[in-house]
C-alpha positions as CSV (number, residue, x, y, z in Angstrom):
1,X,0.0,0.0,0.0
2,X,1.6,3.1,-1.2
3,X,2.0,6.2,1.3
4,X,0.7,9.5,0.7
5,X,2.2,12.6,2.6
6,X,0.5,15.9,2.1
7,X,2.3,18.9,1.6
8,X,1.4,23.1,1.2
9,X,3.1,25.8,-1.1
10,X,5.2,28.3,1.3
11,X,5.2,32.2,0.6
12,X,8.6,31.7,-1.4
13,X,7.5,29.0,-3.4
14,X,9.2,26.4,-1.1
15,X,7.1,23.3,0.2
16,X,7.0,22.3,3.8
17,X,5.1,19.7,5.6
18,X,1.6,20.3,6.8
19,X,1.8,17.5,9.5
20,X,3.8,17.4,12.3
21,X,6.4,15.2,13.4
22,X,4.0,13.4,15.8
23,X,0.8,13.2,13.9
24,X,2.7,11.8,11.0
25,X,4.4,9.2,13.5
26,X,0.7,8.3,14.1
27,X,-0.5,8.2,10.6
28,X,2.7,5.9,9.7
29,X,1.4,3.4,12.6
30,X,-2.0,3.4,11.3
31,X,-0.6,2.7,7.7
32,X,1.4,-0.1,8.9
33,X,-1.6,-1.3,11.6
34,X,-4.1,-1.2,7.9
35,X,-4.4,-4.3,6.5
36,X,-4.2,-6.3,9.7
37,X,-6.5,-7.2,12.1
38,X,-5.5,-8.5,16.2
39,X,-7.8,-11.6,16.9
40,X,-8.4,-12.4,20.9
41,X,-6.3,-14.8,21.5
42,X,-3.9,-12.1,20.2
43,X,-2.6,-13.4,17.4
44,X,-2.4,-10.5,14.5
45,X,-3.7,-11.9,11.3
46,X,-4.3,-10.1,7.9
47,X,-7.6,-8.7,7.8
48,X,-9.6,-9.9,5.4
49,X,-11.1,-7.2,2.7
50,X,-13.8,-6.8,0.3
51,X,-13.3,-7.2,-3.3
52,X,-9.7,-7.9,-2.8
53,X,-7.7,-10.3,-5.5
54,X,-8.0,-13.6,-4.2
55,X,-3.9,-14.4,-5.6
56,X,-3.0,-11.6,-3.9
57,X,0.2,-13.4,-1.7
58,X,-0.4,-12.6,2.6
59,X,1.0,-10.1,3.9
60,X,3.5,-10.9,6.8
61,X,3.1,-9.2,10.2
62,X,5.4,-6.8,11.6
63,X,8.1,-7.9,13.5
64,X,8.0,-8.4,17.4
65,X,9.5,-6.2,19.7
66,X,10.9,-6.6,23.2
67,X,9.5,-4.3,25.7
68,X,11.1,-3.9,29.5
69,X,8.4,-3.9,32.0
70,X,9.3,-3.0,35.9
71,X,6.9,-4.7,38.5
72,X,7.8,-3.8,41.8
73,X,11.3,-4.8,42.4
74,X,11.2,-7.1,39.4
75,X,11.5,-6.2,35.8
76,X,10.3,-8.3,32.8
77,X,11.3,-8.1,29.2
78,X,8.5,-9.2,26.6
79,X,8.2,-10.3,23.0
80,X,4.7,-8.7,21.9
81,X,3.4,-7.6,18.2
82,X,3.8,-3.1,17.5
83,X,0.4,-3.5,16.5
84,X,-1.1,-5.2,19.7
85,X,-3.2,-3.3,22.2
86,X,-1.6,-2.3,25.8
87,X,-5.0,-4.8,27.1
88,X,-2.8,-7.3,25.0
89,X,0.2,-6.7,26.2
90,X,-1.0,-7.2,29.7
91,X,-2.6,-10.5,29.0
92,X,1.2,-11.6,28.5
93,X,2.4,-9.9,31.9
94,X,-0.4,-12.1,33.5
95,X,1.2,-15.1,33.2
96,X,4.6,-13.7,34.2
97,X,3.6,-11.4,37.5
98,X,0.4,-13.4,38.4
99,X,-2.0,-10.2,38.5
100,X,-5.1,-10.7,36.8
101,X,-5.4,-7.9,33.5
102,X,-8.5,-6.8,35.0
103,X,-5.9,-5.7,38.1
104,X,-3.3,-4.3,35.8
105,X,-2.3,-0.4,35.5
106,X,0.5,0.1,32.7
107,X,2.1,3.2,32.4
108,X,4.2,4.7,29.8
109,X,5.7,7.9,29.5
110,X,4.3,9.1,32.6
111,X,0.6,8.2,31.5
112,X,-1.8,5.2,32.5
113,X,-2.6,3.7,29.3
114,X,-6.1,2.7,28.1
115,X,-6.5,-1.3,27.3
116,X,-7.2,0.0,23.7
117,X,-4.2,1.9,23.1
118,X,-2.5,0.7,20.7
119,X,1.3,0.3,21.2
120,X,2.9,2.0,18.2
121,X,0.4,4.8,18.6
122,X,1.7,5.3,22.1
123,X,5.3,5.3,20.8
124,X,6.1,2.0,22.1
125,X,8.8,0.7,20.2
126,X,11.8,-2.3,21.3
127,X,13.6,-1.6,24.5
128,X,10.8,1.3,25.0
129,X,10.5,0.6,29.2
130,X,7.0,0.4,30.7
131,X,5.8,0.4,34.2
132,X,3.6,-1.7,35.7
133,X,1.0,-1.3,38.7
134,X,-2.0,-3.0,40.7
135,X,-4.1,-0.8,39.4
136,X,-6.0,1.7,42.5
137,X,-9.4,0.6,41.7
138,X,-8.6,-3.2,42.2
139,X,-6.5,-2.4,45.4
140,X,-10.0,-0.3,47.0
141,X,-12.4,-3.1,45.5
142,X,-9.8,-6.2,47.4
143,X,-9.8,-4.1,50.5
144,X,-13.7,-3.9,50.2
145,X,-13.7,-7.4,49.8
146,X,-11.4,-8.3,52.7
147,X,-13.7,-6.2,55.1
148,X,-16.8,-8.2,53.5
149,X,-15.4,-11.7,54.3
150,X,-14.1,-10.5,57.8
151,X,-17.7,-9.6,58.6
152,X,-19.1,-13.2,57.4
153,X,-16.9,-14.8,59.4
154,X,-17.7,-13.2,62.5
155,X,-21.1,-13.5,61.6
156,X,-20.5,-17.6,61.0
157,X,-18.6,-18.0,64.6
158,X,-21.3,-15.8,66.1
159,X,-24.3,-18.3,64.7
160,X,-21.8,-21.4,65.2
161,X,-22.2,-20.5,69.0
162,X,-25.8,-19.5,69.3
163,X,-26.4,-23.1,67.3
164,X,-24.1,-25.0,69.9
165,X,-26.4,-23.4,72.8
166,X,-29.9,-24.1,70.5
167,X,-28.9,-27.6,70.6
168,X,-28.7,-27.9,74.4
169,X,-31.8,-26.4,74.8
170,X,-33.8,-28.5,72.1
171,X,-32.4,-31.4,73.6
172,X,-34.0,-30.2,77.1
173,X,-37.6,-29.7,75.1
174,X,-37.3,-33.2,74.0
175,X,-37.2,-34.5,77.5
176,X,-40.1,-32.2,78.5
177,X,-42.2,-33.7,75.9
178,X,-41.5,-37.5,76.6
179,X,-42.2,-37.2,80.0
180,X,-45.3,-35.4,79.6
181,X,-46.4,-37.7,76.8
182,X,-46.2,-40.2,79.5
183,X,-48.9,-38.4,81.8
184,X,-46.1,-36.6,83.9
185,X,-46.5,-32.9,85.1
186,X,-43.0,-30.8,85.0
187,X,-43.2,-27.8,87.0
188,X,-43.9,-25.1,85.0
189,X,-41.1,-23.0,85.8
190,X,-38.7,-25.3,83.8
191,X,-41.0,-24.3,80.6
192,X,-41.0,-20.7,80.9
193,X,-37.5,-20.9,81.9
194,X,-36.4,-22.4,78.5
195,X,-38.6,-20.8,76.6
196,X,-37.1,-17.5,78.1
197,X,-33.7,-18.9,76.8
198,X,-34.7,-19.6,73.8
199,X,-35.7,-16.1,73.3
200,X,-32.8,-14.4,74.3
201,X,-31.3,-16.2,71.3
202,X,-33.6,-14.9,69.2
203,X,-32.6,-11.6,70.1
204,X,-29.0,-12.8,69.6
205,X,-29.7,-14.1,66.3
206,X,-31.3,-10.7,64.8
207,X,-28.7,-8.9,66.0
208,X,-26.1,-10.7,63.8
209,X,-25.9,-8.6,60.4
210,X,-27.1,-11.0,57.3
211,X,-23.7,-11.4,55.1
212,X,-23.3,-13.7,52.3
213,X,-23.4,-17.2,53.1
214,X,-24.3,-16.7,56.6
215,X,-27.8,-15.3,55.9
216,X,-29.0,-18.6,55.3
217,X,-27.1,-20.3,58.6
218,X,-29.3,-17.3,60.4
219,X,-32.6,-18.1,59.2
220,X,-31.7,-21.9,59.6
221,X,-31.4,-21.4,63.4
222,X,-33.9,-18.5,63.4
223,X,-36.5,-21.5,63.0
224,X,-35.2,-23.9,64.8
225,X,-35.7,-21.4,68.0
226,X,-39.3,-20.8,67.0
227,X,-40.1,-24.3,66.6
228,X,-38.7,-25.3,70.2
229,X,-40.8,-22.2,71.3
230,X,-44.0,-23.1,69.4
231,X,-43.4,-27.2,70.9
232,X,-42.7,-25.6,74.4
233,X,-46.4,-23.2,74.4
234,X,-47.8,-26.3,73.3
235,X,-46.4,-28.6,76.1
236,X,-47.2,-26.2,78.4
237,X,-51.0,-26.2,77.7
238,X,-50.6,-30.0,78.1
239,X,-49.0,-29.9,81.4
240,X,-51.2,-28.2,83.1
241,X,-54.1,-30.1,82.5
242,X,-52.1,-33.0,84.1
243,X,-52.6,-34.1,87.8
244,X,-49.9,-34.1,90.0
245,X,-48.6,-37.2,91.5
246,X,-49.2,-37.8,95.0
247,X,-47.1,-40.4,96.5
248,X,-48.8,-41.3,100.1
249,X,-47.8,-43.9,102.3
250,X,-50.1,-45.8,104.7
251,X,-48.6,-46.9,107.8
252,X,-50.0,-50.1,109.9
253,X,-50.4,-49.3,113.9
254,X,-50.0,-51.8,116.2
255,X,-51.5,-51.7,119.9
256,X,-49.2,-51.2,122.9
257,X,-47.5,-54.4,124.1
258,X,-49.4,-55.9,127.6
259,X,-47.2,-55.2,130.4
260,X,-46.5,-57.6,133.1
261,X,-47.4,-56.8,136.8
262,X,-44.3,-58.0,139.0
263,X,-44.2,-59.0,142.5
264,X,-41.5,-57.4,144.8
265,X,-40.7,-59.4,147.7
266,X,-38.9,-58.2,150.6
């Protein structure tokens, strides 16, 4: 493809160019960029046009350069296409530095480049030296994440205990109800007293804020306290229409033993 480069008449009949040195830099990219085409993987392939000769031989891709990119304390030097996008370039870093591209912040020349920058654009050319960051955005969104997990775990230990104390108590109602099943009074008190516990847990339990996977842990144990509750009003009715036991004992009398009038002699 043959290059065309504009030029204006000066006053003295001289020409001189009517781009500068930059913008013709860029339009020389974009010349060499047309015909060519970046897939995702990111593999540059000729791009395929309209109308064009089907003989017509490929046309090869530019060659690769080698970029140096610091990381920290740790610099990297990679092989990537002029034509490739900076989002491309830090698909390669990925497998090198082990931070996602979504985490990446590359900077050249003292800017943060875009993911669709192209390198060549940009100026990027071999041995050009690039520097690379966690990006801000990812560091605030990990340091949100970190406070989210913290609070479901304290959530998790605070239900694991309340569940540990649930279980005691449900064992208790299940003792109440076989022996009243079996036409025994309790004494009340013991009812209202675990059904008072049981409450307090309730209160316990709404107090915990519902975080991810500990919502459904809460409203797990949330019922199991009302159904020990809802047993316990139940057994309660139950009981008190029960008699109580009254253990008496009869005891057999006997009649005095017939004492024996002695003689005294002198």
């Amino acid at each position: 493809m043959a290059s065309s480069v504009m030029h204006r008449s000066s006053s003295d009949g001289g020409s001189s160019s009517g781009w500068s040195d930059a913008a013709a830099a860029v339009a020389v990219a974009a010349e060499e960029r047309a015909g060519w085409e970046v897939r995702p993987s990111g593999m540059v392939v000729q791009a395929r046009e309209e109308g064009a000769a089907g003989g017509a031989p490929p046309r090869p891709p530019p060659p690769e350069i080698r970029v140096r990119v610091k990381y920290g304390g740790a610099r990297h030097e990679v092989a990537v296409s002029p034509i490739a996008t900076f989002g491309q370039l830090k698909k390669l870093l990925a497998a090198r530095t082990g931070l996602q591209p979504a985490d990446q912040q590359l900077t050249y020349r003292g800017r943060a480049r875009s993911n669709s920058e192209y390198l060549d654009a940009c100026g990027v050319k071999n041995k050009s030296k690039l520097v690379l960051d966690e990006d801000p955005a990812s560091l605030e969104r990990r340091y949100i994440e970190r406070q989210k997990n913290a609070k479901i775990e304290s959530a998790n230990r605070a239900i694991g205990a309340i569940a540990l104390e649930v279980d005691k108590l449900a064992d208790q109602v299940t003792s109440i109800e076989k022996s009243i099943s079996r036409g025994n009074k309790v004494a009340e008190v013991q009812i209202t007293t675990l059904i008072e516990l049981l409450m307090r847990h309730a209160v316990k339990l709404e107090s915990i804020p519902a975080v991810g996977g500990s919502s459904s842990q809460k409203n797990i144990q949330a019922k199991r306290v009302q159904k020990c509750v809802e047993t316990l009003d139940v057994l309660k009715v139950s009981n008190a229409r029960l008699q109580a036991v009254v253990v008496t004992t009869k005891w057999e009398t006997f009649d005095a033993p017939a004492t024996t009038q002695w003689e005294l002699f002198d």
